[in-house]
Phi, psi and omega in degrees: 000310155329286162339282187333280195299339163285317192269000169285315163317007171217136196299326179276343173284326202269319164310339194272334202300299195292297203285011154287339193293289178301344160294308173347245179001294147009246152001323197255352195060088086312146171265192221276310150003273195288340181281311176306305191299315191274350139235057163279305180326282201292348103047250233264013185259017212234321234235311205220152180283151200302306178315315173307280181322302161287002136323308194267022161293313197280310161280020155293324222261355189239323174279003168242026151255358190272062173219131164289339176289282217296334160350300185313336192289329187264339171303299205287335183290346160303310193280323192267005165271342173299306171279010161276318134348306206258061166099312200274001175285337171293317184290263169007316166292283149348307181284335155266010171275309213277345177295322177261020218229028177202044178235141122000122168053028163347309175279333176268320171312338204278301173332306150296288167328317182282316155331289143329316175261325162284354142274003139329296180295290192271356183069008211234119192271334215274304164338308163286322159308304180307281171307296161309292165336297181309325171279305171280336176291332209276321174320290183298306175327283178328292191306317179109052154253160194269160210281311178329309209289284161008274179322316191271353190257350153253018174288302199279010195254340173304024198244344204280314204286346188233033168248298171293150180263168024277159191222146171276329187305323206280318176305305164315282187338308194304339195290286195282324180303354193095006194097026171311128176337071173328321181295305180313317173290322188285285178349302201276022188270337206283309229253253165008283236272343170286291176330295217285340176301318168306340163296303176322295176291004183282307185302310176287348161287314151301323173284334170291334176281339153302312189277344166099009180295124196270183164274154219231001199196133189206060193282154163269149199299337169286291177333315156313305168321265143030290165312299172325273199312336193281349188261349166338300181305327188257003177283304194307355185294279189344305163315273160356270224277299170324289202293312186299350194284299159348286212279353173081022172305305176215180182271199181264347145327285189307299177342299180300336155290298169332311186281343167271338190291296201285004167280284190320305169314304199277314156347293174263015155304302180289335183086048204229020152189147200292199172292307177319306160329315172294292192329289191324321199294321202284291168343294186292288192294313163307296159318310174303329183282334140327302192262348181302310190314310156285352177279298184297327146308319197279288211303330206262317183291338189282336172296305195280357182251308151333328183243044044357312171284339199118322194280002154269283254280339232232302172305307183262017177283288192300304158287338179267005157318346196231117169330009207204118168330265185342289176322248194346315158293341171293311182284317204294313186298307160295321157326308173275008158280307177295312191300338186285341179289337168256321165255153189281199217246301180273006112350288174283345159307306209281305187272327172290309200303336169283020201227311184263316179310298178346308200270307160341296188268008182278325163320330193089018168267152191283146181328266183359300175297343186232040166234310196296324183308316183295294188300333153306324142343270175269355164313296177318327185296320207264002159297326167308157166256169337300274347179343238263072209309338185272344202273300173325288193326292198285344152285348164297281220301336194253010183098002199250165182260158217293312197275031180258333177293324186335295192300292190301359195267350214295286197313310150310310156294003170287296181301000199248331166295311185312313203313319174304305176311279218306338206289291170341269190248030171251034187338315184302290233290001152274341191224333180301306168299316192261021141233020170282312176314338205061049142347287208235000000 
């Protein structure tokens, strides 16, 4: 035991020790929860006597649910699941056909666009992956596009739903950050969260013009109307719930309530789904909202045993070692691509951002400019194998095995890291809205 506690003593034994304790675990199938407590503990035995440590785990793990801004989290996954349920993806889907439906590869632009809007609503990449995807492959298959292709243009494109807002990723950050403008954050998502579908589509737009994929929709100006008006309804949440957030009407708490009442309304305007149905939605939403909720309790003891250990001053000892703006915001990034490449998306907000964010503004980038980097970031990680959820996700839905996705998604991530660089060091396109707003 003695060893253990000398060699604990330098901040970098203490780095390899916790997060080797936690790839274990991983690795071993623990779920991610428990692996984050359990080697924060042992840990965190180096430090503080066993008794002590569990005292202040358990009170990590309760002062870091005690915030009203998380409210918003169940709320807004409550609202988007109602809307996945009730109807509106189909309408959305429709609309973006008719936005997209005279381009090269039509269907896959269709595809992408609807992604947009349906994380527009739900906030959700995973969500979004599910429903469109689901909706659009058998579609795209019927044109004689290839199932790969597909597939990958709706994986990379599914990341988008947790840039534009409202995003639960954008909610953690505000979270774990000290209290960054959540209003600031939803605002500077718009601009990114746009970047990257337009990539997306840049890229499904070239392979599709090799390959000869035609355009799909020659809608008549009435058919247009028609369209327009049935997705209306569910556009105007996006109004709402932003602009009152905008307009200082209500907070993002309230928003996320509010956006569940009009979710519910249109759900049952439309009829699109039974009683039984709700229930499941009320089910479904609790769990999830469960276990994020304990990934954040858990999340909070793994902060506090890092900053006990050492472990940010020793990360940012190391990266601002190197002299140069650029390098630096270089190293920062890739770093968080291999972690999105191993960790899930809210895991990693939660246990990194206090590690970076620091070293960010010792740079001089504004919080804001650097929640967005991150959660754009790791949306790519989340696309990515092995860990990668939207990538599982999109390969259910469209029937295919991961490595049959590989190949065709590599050219989109190539292009969605450049897309990630203009984020970096181009700040308006992260800042320019939320002080054209008086945000910031």
């Amino acid at each position: 035991m003695t060893f253990y506690l000398d060699f604990m003593a330098d901040p970098l034994h203490a780095t390899w020790v916790l997060f080797g304790l936690f790839a274990l675990l991983l690795a071993i199938g623990t779920p991610i929860s428990l692996s984050i407590i359990v080697a924060s503990m042992l840990v965190g035995v180096a430090y503080l006597p066993a008794d002590t440590m569990l005292f202040v785990s358990t009170q990590k793990m309760f002062s870091g649910l005690d915030s009203f801004t998380l409210l918003a989290i169940p709320f807004f996954i409550l609202a988007g699941d109602i809307m996945n349920k009730g109807g509106i993806a189909i309408r959305l889907i429709d609309l973006a056909r008719l936005i997209g439906g005279r381009l090269p590869g039509a269907l896959a632009h269709t595809n992408v666009i609807a992604n947009m809007l349906f994380g527009a609503i739900s906030g959700s990449s995973i969500a979004a992956a599910a429903a469109v995807g689901g909706t659009m492959g058998p579609l795209q298959r019927q044109a004689g596009y290839a199932p790969s292709y597909s597939a990958a243009v709706n994986i990379a494109s599914a990341p988008t739903g947790i840039l534009i807002p409202p995003s639960g990723p954008l909610i953690l950050f505000s979270l774990v950050s000290g209290g960054t403008s959540i209003s600031a954050l939803f605002v500077a998502g718009y601009l990114p969260g746009l970047l990257m579908g337009l990539t997306v589509m840049l890229v499904a737009g070239v392979i599709a013009r090799r390959r000869g994929y035609r355009n799909s929709l020659n809608a008549t100006p009435d058919e247009a109307l028609r369209i327009v008006l049935r997705a209306l309804p569910a556009l105007c949440l996006v109004v709402v719930v932003i602009g009152g957030i905008v307009l200082g009407v209500f907070t993002a708490t309230e928003a996320a309530a509010v956006a569940v009442l009009y979710a519910l309304m249109l759900s049952l305007i439309y009829r699109m789904a039974t009683p039984r149905e709700y229930l499941q939605i009320l089910k479904r939403s609790a769990v999830l909202t469960a276990s994020i909720l304990f990934l954040i309790a858990a999340s909070g003891v793994m902060s506090y045993v890092m900053t006990i250990a050492g472990i940010p001053d020793l990360i940012a000892e190391a990266v601002l070692s190197v002299d140069n703006l650029i390098a630096v915001f270089l190293i920062m990034n890739l770093c968080l691509l291999v972690i999105g490449f191993f960790i899930d998306l809210t895991p990693a907000v939660l246990i990194f951002t206090p590690i970076f964010l620091p070293i960010a503004q010792q740079m001089g980038m504004d919080p804001v400019q650097f929640g967005i980097m991150l959660i754009f970031n790791l949306g790519v990680g989340s696309i990515t194998p092995p860990v990668g959820s939207v990538l599982f996700v999109g390969c259910s839905v469209s029937g295919l095995r991961i490595d049959q996705v590989i190949r065709p998604i590599l050219p989109f991530f190539l292009a969605l890291v450049l897309a990630l660089a203009l984020v970096t060091y181009v700040p308006w396109l992260s800042l320019g809205l939320p002080h054209l707003f008086g945000l910031m």
